[in-house]
Backbone of each chain as ProteinMPNN parsed JSONL, in Angstrom:
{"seq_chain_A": "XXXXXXXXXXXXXXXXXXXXXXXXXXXXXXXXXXXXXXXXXXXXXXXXXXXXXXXXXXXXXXXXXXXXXXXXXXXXXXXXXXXXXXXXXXXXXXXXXXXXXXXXXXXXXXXXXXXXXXXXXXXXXXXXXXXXXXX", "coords_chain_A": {"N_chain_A": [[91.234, -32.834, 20.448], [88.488, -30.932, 18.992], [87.804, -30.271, 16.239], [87.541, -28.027, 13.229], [86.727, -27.661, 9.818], [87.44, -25.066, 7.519], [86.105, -23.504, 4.641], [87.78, -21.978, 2.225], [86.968, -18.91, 1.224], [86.827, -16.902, -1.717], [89.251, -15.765, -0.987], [88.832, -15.439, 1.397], [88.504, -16.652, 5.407], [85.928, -17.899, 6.392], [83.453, -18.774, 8.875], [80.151, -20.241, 10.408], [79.346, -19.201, 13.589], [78.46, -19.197, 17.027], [77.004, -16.457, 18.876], [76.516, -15.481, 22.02], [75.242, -13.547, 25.101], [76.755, -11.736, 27.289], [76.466, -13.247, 30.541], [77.126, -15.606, 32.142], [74.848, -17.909, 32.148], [73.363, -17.541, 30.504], [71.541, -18.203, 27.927], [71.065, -17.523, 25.691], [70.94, -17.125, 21.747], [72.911, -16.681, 18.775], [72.99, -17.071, 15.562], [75.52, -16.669, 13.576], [77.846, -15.178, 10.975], [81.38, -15.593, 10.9], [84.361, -13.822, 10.432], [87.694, -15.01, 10.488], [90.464, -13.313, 11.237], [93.635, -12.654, 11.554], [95.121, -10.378, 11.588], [93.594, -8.635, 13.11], [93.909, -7.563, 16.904], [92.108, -7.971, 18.64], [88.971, -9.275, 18.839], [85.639, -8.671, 17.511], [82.278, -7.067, 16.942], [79.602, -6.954, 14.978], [76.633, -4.709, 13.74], [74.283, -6.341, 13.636], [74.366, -8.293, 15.274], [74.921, -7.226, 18.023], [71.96, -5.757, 17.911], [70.076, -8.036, 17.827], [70.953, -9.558, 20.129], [70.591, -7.432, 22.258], [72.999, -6.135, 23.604], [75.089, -4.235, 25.877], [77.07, -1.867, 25.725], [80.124, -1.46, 27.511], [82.382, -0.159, 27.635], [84.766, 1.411, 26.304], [87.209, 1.947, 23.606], [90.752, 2.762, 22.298], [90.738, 2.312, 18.704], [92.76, 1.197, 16.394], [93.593, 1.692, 12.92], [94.993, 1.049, 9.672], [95.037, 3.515, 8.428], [93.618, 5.035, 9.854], [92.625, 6.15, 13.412], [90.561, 5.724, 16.496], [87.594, 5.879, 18.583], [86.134, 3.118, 19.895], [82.845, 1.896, 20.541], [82.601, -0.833, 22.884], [82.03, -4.087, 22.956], [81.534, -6.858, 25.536], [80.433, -10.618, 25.133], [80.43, -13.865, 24.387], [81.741, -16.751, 22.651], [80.767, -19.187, 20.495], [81.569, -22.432, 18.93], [81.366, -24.776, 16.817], [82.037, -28.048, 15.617], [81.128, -28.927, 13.611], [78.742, -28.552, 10.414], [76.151, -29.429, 10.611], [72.211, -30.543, 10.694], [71.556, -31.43, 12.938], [71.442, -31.397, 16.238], [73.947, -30.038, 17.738], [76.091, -29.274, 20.881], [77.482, -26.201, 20.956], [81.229, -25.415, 21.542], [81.943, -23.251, 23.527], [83.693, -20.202, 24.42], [85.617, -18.245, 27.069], [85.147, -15.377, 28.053], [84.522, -12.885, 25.853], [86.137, -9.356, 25.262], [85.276, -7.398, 23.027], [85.461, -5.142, 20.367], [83.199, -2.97, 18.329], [81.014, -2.35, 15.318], [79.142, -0.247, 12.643], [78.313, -0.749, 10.127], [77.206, -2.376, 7.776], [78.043, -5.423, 7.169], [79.482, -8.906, 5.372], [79.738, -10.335, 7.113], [79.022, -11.146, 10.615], [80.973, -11.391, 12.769], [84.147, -10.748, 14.042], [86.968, -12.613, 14.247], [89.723, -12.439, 16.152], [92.947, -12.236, 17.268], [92.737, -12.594, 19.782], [91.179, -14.596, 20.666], [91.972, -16.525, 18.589], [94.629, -17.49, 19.482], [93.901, -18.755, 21.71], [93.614, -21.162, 19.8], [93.977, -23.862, 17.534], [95.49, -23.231, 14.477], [95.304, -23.788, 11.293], [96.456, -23.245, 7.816], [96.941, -24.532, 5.132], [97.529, -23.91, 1.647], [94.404, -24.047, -0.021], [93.32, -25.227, 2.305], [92.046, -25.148, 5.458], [91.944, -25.583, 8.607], [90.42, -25.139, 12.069], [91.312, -25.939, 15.339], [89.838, -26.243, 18.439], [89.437, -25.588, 21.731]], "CA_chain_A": [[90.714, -31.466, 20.381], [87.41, -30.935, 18.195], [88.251, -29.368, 15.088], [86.619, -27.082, 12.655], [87.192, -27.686, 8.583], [86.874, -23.941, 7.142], [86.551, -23.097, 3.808], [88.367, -20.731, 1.616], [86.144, -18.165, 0.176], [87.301, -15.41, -2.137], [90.281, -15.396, 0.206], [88.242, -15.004, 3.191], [87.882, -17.562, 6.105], [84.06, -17.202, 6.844], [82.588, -20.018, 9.655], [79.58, -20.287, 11.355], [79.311, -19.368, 14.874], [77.495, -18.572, 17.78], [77.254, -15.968, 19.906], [75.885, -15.569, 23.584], [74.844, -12.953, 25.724], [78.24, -12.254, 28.41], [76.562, -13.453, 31.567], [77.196, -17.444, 31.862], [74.003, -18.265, 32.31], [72.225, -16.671, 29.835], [72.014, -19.26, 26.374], [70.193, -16.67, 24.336], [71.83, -17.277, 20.91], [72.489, -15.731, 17.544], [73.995, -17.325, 14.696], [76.554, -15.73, 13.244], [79.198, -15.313, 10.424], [82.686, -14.947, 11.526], [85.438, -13.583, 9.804], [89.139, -15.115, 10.783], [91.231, -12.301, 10.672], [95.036, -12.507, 11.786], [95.38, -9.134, 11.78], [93.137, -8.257, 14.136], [94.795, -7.957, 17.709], [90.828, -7.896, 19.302], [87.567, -9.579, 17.598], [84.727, -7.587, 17.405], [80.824, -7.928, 16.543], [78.814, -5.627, 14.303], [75.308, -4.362, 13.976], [72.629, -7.672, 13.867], [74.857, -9.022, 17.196], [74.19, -5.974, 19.139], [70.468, -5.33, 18.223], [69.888, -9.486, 18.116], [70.885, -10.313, 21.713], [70.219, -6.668, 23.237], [73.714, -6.304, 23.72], [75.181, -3.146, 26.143], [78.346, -1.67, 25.979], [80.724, -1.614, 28.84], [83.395, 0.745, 27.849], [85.27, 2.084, 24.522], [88.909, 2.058, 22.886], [91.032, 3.379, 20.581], [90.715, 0.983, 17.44], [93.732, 1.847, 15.472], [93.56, 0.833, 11.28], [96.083, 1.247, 8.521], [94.602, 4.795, 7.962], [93.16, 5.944, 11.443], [92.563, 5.673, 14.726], [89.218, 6.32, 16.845], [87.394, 5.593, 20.018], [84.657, 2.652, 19.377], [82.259, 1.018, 21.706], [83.247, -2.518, 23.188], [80.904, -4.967, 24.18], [81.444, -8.05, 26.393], [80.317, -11.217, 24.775], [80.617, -15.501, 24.264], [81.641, -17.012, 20.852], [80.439, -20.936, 20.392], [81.921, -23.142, 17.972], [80.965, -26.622, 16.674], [82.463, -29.087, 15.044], [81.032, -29.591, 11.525], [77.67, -27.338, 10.759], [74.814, -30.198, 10.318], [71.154, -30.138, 11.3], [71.985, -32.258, 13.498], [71.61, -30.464, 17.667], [75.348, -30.009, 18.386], [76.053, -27.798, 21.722], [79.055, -25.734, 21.113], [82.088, -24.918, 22.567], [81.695, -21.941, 24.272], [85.402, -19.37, 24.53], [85.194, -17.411, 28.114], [84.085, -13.459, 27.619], [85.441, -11.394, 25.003], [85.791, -7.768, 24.672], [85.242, -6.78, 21.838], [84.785, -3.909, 19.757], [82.016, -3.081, 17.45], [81.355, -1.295, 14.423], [78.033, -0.085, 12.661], [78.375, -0.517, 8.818], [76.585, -3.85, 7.466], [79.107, -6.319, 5.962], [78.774, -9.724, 4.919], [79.751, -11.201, 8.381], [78.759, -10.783, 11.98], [81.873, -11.238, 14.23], [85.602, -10.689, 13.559], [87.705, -13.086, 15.037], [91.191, -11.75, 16.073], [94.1, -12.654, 17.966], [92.631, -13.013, 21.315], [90.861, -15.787, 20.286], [93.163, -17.504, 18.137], [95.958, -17.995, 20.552], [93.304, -20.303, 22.521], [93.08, -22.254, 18.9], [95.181, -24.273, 16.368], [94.665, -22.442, 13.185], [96.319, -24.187, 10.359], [96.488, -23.0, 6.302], [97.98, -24.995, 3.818], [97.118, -23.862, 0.609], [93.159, -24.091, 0.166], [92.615, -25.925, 3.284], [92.047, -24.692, 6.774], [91.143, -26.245, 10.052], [90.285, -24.387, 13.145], [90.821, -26.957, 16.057], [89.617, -25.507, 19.785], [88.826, -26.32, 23.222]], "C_chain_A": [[89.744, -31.365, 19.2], [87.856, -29.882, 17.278], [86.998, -29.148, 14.353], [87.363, -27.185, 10.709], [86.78, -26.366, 8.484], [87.389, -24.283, 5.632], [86.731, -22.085, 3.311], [87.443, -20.297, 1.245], [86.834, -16.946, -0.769], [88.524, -15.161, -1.349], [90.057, -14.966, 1.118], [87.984, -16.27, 3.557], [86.979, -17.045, 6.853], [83.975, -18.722, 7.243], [81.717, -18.979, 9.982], [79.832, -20.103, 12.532], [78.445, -18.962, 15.23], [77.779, -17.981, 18.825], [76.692, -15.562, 21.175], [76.464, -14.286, 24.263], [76.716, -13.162, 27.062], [77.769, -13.258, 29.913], [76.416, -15.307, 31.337], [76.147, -17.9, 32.166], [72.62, -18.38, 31.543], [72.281, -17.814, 28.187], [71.185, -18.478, 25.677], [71.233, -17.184, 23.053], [71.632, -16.669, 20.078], [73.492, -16.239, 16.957], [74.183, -16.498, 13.978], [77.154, -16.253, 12.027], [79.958, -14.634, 10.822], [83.735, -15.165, 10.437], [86.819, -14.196, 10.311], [90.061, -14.043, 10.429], [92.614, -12.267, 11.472], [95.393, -11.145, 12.064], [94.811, -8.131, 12.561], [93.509, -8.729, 15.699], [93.163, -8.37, 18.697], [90.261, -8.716, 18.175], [86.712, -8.622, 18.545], [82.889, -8.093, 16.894], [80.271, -6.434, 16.029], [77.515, -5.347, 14.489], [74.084, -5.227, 14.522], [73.408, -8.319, 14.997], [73.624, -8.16, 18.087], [72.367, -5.965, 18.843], [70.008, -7.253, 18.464], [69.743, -9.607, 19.964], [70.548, -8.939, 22.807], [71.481, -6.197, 24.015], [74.245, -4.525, 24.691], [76.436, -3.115, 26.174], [78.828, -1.203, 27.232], [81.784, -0.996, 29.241], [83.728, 0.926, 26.563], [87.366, 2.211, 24.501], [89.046, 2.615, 22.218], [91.265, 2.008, 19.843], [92.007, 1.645, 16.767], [93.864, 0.802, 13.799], [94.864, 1.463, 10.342], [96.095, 2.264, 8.145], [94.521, 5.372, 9.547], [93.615, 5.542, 12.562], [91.871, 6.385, 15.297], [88.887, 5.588, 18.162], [85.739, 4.988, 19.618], [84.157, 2.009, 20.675], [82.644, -0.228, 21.738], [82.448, -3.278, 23.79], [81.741, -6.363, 24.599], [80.332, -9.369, 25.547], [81.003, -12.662, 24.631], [80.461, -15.207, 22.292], [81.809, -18.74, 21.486], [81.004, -20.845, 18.926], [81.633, -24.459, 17.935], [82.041, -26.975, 15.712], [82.348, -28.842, 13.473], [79.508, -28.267, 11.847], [76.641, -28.704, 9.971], [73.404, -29.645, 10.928], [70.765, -30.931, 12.599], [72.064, -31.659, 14.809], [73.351, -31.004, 18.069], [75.547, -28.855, 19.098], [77.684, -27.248, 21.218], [80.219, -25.516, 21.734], [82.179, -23.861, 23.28], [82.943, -21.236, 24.726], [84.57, -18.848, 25.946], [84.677, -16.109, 27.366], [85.144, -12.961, 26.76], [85.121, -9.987, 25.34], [86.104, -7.449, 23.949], [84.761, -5.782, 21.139], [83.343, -3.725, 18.728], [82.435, -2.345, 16.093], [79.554, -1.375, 13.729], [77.575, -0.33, 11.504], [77.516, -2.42, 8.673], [77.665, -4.406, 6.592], [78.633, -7.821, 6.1], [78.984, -10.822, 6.387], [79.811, -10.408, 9.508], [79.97, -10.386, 12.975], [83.376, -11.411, 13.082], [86.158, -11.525, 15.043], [89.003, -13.089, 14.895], [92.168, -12.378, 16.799], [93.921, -13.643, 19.091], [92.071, -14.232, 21.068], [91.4, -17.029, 19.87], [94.0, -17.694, 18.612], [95.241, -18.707, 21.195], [93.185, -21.153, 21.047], [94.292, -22.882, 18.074], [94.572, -24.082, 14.881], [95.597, -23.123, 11.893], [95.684, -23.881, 8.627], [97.13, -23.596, 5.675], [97.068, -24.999, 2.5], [95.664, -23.133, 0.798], [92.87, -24.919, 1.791], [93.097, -25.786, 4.768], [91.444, -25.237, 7.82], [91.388, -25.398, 11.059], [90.549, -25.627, 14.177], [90.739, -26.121, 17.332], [89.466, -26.442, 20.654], [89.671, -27.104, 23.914]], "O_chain_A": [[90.282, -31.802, 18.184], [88.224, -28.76, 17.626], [85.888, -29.651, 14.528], [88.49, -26.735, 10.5], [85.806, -26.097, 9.187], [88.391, -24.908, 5.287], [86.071, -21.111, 3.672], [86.681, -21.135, 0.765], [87.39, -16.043, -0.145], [88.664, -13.965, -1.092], [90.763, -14.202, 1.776], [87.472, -17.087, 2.791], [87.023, -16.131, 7.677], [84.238, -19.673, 6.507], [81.856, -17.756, 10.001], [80.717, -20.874, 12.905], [77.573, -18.422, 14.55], [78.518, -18.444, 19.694], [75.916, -14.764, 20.649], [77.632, -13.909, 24.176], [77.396, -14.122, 27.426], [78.652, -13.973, 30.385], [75.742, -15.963, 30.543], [76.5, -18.86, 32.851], [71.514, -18.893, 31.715], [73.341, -17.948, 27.574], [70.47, -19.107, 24.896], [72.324, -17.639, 23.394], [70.6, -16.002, 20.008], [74.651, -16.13, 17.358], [73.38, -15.634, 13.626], [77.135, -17.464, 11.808], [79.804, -13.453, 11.137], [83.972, -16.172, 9.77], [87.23, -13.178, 10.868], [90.401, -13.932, 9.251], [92.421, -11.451, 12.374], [96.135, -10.989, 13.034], [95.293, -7.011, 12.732], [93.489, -9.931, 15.966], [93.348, -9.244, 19.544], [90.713, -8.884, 17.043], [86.882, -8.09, 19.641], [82.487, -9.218, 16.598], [80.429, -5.293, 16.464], [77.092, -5.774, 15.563], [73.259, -4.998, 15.406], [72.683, -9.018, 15.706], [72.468, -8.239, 18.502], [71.633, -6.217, 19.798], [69.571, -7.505, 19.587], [68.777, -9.701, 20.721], [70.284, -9.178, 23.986], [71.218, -5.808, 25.153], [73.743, -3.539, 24.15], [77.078, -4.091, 26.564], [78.084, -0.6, 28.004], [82.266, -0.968, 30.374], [82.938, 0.58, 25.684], [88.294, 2.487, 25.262], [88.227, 3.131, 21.456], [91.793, 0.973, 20.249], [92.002, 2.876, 16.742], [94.137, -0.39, 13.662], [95.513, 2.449, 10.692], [97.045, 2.501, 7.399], [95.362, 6.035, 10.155], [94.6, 4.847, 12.814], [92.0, 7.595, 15.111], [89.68, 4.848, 18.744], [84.716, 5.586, 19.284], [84.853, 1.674, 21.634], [83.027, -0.784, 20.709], [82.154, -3.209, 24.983], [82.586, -6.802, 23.819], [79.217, -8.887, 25.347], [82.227, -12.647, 24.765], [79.924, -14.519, 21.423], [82.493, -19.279, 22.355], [81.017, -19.936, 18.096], [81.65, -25.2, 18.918], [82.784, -26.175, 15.144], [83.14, -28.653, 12.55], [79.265, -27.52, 12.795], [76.542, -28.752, 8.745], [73.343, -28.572, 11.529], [69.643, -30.92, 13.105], [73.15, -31.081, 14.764], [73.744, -32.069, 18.544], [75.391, -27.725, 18.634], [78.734, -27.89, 21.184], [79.977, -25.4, 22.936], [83.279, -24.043, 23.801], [83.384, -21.847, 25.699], [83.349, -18.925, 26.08], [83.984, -15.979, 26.357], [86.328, -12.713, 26.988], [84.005, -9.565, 25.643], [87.274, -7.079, 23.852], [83.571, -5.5, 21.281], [82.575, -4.678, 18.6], [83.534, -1.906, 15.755], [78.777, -2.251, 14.11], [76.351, -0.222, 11.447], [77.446, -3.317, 9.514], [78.07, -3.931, 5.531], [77.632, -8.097, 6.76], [78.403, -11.896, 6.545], [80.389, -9.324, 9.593], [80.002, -9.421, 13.738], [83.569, -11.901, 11.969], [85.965, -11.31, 16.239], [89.573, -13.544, 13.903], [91.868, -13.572, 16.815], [94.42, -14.732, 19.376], [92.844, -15.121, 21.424], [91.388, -18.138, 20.404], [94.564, -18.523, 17.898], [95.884, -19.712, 21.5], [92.414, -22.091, 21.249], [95.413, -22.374, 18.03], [93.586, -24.575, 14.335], [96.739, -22.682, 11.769], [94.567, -24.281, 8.3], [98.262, -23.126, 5.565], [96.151, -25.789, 2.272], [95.5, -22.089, 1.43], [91.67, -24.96, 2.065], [94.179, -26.164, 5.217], [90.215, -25.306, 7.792], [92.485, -24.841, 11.088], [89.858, -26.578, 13.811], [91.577, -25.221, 17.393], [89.379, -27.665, 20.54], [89.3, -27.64, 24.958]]}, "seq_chain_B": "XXXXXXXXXXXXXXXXXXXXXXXXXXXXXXXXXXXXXXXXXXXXXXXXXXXXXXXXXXXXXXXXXXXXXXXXXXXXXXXXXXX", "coords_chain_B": {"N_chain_B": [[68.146, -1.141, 31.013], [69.177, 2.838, 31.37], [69.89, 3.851, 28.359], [71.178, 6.044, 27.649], [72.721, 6.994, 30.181], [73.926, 4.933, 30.66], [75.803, 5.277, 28.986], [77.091, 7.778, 29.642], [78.002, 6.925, 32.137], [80.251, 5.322, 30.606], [81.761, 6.879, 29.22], [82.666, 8.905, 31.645], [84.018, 7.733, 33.045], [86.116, 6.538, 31.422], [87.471, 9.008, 30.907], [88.538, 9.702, 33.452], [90.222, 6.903, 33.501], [91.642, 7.706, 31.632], [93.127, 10.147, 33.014], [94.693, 9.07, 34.756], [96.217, 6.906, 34.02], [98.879, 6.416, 33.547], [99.993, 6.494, 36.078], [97.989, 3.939, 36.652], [99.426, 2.167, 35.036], [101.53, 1.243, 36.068], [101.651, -0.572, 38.093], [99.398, -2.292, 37.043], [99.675, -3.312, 34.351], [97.825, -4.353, 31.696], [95.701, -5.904, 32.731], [92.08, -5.537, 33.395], [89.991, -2.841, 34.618], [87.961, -2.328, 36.884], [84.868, -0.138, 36.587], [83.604, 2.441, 38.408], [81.393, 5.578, 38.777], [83.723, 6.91, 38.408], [85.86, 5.938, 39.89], [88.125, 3.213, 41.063], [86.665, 0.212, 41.216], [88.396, -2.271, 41.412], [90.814, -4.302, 39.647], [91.498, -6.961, 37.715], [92.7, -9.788, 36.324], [91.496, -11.014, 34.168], [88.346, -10.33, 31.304], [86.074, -11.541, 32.141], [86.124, -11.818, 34.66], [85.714, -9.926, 35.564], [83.376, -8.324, 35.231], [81.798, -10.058, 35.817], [82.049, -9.479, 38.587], [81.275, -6.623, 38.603], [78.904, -7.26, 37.537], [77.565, -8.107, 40.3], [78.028, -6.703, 41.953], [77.186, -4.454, 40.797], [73.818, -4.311, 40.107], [72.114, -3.446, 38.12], [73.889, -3.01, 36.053], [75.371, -0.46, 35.527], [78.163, 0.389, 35.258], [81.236, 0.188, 34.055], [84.229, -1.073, 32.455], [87.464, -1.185, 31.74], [90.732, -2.12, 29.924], [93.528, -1.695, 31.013], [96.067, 0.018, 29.328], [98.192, 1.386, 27.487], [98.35, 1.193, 24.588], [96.548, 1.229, 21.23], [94.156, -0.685, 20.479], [94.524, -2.751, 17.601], [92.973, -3.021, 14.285], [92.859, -5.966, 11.872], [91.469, -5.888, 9.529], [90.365, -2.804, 7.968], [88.649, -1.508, 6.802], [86.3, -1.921, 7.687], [85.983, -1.146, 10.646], [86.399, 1.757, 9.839], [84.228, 3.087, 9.15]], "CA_chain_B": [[68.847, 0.055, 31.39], [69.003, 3.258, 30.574], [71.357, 3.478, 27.853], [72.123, 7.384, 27.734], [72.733, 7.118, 31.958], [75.105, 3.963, 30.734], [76.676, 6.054, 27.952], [77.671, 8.86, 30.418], [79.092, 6.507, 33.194], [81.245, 4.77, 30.331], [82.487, 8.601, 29.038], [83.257, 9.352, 32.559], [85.18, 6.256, 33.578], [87.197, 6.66, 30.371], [88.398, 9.866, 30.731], [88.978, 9.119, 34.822], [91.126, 6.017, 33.168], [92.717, 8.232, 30.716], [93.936, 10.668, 33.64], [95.263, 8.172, 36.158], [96.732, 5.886, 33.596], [100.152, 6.522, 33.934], [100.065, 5.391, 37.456], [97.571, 2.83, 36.705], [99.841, 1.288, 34.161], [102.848, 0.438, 36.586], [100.708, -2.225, 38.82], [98.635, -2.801, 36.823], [98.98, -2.907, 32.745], [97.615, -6.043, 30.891], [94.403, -6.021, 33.436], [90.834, -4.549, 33.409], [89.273, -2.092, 35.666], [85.995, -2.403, 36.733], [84.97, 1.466, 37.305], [81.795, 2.87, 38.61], [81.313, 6.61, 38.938], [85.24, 7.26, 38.284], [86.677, 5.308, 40.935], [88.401, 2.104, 40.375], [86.543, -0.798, 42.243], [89.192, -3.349, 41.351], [91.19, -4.907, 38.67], [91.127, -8.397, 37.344], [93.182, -10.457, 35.294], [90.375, -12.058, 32.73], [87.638, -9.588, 31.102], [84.539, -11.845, 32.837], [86.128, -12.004, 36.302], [85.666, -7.937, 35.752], [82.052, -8.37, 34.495], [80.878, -11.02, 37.412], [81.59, -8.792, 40.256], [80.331, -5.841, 38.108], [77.182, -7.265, 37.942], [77.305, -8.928, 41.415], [77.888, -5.435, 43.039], [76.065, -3.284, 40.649], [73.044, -4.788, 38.947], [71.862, -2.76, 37.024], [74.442, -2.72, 34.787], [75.82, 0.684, 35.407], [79.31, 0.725, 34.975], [82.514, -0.259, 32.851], [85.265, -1.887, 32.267], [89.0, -0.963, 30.615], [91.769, -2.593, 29.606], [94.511, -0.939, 31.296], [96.839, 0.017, 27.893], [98.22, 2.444, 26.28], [98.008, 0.935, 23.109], [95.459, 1.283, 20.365], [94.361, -2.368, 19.355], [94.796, -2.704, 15.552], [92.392, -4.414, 13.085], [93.045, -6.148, 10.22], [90.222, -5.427, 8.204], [90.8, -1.729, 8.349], [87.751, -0.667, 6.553], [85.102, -2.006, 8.95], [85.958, -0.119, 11.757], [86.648, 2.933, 9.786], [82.557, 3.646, 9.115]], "C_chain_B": [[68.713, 1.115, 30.691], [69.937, 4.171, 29.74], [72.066, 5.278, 27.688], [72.861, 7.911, 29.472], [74.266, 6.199, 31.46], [76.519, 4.627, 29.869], [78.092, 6.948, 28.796], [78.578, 8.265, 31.541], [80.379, 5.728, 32.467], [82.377, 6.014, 29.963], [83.31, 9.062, 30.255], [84.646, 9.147, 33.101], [86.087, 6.149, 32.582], [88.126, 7.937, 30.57], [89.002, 9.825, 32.498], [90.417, 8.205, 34.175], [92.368, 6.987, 32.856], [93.9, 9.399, 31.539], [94.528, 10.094, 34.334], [96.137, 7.133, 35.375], [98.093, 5.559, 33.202], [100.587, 5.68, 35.292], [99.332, 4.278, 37.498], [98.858, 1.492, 35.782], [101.115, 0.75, 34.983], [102.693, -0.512, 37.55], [100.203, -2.632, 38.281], [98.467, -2.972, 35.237], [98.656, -4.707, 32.245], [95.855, -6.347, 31.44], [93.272, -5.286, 33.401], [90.504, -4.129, 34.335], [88.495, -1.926, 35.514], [85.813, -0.618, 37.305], [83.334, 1.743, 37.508], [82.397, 4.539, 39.756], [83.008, 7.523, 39.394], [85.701, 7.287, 39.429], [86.644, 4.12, 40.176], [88.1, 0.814, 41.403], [87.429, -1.974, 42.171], [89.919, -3.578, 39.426], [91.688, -6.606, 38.911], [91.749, -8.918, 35.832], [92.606, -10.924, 33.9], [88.927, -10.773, 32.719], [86.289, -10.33, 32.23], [85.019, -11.954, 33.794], [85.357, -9.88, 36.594], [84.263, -7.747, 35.942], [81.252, -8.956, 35.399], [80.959, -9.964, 38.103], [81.19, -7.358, 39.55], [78.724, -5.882, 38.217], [76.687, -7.607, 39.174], [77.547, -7.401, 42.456], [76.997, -3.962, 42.373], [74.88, -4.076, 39.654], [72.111, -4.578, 38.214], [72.639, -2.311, 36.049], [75.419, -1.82, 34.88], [77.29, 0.844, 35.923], [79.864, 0.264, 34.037], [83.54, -0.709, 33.013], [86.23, -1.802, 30.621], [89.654, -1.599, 30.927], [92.931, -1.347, 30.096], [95.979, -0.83, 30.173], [97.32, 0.982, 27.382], [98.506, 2.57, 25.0], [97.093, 0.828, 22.796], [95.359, -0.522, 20.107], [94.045, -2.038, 18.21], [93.669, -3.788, 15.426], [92.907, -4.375, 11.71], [92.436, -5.598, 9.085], [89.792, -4.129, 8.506], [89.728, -1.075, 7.891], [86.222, -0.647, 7.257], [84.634, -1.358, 10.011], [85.846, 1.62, 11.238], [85.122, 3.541, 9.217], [82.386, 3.777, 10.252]], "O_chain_B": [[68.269, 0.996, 29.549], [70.627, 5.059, 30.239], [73.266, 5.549, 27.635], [73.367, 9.001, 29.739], [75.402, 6.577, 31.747], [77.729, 4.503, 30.054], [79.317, 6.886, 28.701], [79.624, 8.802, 31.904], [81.371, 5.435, 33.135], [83.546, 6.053, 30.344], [84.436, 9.535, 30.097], [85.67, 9.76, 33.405], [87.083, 5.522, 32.944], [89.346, 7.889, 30.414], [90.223, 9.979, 32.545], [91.539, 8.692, 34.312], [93.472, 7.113, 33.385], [95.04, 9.62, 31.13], [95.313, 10.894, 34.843], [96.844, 6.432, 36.099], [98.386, 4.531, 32.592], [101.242, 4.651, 35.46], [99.745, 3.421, 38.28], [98.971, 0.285, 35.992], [101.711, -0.212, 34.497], [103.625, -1.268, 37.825], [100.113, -3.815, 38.611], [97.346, -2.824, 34.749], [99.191, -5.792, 32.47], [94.987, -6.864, 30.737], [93.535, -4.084, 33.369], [90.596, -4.906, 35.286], [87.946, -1.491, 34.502], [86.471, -0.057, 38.181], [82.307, 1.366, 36.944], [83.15, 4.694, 40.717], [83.293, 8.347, 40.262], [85.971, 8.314, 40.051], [85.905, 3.783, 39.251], [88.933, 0.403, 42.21], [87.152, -2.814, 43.026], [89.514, -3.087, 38.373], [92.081, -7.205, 39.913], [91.433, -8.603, 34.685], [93.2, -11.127, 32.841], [88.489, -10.329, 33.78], [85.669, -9.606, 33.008], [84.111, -12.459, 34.454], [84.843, -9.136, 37.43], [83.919, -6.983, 36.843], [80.169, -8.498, 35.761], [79.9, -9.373, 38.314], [80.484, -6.815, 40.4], [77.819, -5.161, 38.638], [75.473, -7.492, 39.346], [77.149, -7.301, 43.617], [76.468, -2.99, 42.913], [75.17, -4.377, 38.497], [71.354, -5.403, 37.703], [72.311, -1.421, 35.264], [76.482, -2.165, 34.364], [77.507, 1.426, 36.986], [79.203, -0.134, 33.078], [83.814, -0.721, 34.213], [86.066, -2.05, 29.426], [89.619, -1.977, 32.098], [93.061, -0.268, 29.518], [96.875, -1.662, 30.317], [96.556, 1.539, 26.594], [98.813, 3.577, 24.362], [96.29, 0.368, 23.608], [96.207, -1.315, 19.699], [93.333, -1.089, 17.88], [93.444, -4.842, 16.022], [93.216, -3.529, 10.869], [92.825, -5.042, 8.058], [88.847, -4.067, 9.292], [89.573, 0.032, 8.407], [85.36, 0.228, 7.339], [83.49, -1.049, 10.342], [85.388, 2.525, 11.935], [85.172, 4.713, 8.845], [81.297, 4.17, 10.671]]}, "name": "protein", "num_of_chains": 2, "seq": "XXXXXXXXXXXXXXXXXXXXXXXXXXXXXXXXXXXXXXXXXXXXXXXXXXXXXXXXXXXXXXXXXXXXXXXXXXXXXXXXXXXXXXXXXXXXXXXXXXXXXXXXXXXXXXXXXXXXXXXXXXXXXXXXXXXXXXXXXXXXXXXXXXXXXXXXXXXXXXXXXXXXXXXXXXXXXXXXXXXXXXXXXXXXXXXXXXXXXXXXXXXXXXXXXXXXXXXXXX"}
C-alpha cells in the first residue's frame, strides 16, 4: 500500500494534495493543502478550491461545531494523493467522490480531511512521526 | 449554469428532504437522494453513484443531492466553519 510520510507542524498534520473536479473524467487539478483532522466526521474544501476548479454546489447540511450549528453548502469533489512530493511527474491516487462541506474564511489550508476519508486509510502517530498509507 | 436557478433547486430539495425525512429515514438512512424539483429520483448507496445519474439524466447540472440523516456532521476544527 503506497504510503505518505507527513510532517508534524505546530501540531498540525498539513500534506499536499490534489483535488479534481467530481465528474471522473475531468483531470482539471488544483494543488492543495490538507489539513488531517480526526475530528472531523466529513472533509470539506474552502474558498481557492471552489473558485480554482469552478466548483458547484449540490446541496447543504447542518455542520455542527463545539459552539454552533448551521446549514453550509456541500460540494462534490476528488482528493489525489502521492507518495512522496518530488518534481518528479507522479499520478496520484485518486479517493472516489466526496461530499464535502465548505466554508468561506481564508486559512492556511485548502481541504479538511475527516473521517470519511480516513477510514479508507492507515493513519498512524507515534510521537513526531506520521504516515498516511492509502489505496 | 445558472447559479441563483441552482441555489433555489438546492433550497427547495432541502426543505422537501427536511419534510419527508422521517419516512425517508426508515428505508433509507445512510444513503443519498438525488432530488430534482422536490421529488426524489432515487437513492444510492455511494455519493458519485448519486452524481453519475444526476448528470446522466439532468445535464445541466440542476439538481441535488442529500444524505439521508438526521444528524448534524461535526467538525473538528470548529472555528473554520463557524465564519
Amino acid at each position: 500500500m503506497p504510503e505518505r510520510r507527513i510532517p508534524v507542524q505546530r501540531r498540525k498534520l498539513l500534506l499536499d494534495v490534489v483535488i479534481f473536479r467530481p465528474d471522473p473524467l475531468d483531470f482539471t487539478e488544483f494543488s492543495a493543502r490538507g489539513l488531517i483532522d480526526t475530528g472531523a466526521t466529513v472533509s470539506g474544501i474552502g474558498p481557492r478550491v471552489v473558485e480554482a476548479l469552478g466548483l458547484v454546489s449540490h446541496g447543504k447540511n447542518r455542520l455542527g461545531s463545539a459552539t454552533e450549528e448551521r446549514l453550509v453548502d456541500y460540494y462534490l469533489f476528488r482528493l489525489g494523493l502521492t507518495t512522496s512530493v518530488t518534481d518528479a511527474p507522479q499520478w496520484p491516487f485518486v479517493f472516489d467522490r466526496i461530499d464535502g462541506f465548505s466554508w468561506t474564511r481564508d486559512t492556511e489550508f485548502d481541504v479538511i480531511m475527516g473521517m470519511d476519508v480516513l477510514t479508507q486509510c492507515e493513519l498512524r502517530l507515534v510521537r513526531d512521526n506520521c504516515t498516511l498509507a492509502f489505496g | 449554469m445558472d447559479a441563483d436557478a441552482q441555489r433555489r433547486e438546492i433550497d427547495a430539495n432541502y426543505d422537501f428532504l427536511q419534510r419527508h425525512l422521517t419516512d425517508m429515514l426508515a428505508d433509507h438512512a445512510g444513503e443519498y437522494a438525488l432530488l430534482k424539483s422536490c421529488k426524489v429520483v432515487g437513492y444510492y448507496g455511494k455519493v458519485g453513484s448519486a452524481y453519475d445519474e444526476g448528470m446522466r439524466r439532468f445535464p445541466d447540472g440542476r439538481f441535488s443531492i442529500q444524505e439521508v440523516t438526521d444528524e448534524p456532521l461535526h467538525l473538528g476544527f470548529w472555528s473554520v466553519a463557524g465564519t
